[in-house]
N, C-alpha and C positions, 0 to 999 in steps of 0.2 A: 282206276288203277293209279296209285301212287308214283313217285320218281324213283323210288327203291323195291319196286315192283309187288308187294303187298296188292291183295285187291280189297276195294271198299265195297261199297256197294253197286250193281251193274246194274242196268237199266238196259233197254235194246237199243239204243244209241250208242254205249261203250259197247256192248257186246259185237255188236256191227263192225265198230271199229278194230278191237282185239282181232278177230274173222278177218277184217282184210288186210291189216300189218301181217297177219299171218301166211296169206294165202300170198301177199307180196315175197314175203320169204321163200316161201317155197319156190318161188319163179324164180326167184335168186340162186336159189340152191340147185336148182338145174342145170340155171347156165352154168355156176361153176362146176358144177359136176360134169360136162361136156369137156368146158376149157382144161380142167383137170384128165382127163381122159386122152386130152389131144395134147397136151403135156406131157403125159404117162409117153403115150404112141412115141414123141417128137424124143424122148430119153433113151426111149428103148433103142433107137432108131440109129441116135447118137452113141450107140455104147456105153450108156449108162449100166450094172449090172443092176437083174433084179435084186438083189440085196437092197442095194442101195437106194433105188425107187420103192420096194417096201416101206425101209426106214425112213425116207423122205415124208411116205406119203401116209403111212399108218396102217395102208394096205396087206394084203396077203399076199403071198406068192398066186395064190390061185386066181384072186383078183386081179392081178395085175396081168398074170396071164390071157384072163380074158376080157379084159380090158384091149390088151394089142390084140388079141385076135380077133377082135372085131370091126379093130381097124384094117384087116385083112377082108373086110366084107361080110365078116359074120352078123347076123343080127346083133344091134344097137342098143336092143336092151340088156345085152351082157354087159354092160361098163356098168350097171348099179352096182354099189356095195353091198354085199350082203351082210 
């Protein structure tokens, strides 16, 4: 893979690599999807309106919705975006 992200040619070495930058992202993008969540919770909490944390966040009213209410003890997997 080039610096301007074009691919060359791959081999299972690049390929390997490509795979774990990626899978490292992902790990990334959990945590801040947590931290974001607990962001979300800590706005609502403060009297942020949900408008606002929408707009902030790109979110939905619906997501957001069940983003805090999860933080009320509902199952954990409702903070994914859908």
């Amino acid at each position: 893979m080039t610096m301007d992200g074009t691919l060359c040619a791959m081999d299972k070495r690049s390929l390997t690599q490509v795979a774990s930058r990626f899978r490292e992202a992902e790990v990334r993008a959990e945590i801040l999807r947590q931290e974001l969540a607990v962001a979300i919770r800590q706005a609502d909490a403060d009297g942020v309106t949900q408008k606002d944390i929408c707009e902030a966040t790109g979110y939905t009213r619906q997501q957001v919705r069940r983003i805090v209410k999860a933080g009320d003890g509902e199952d954990a997997e409702a903070v994914a975006p859908e």
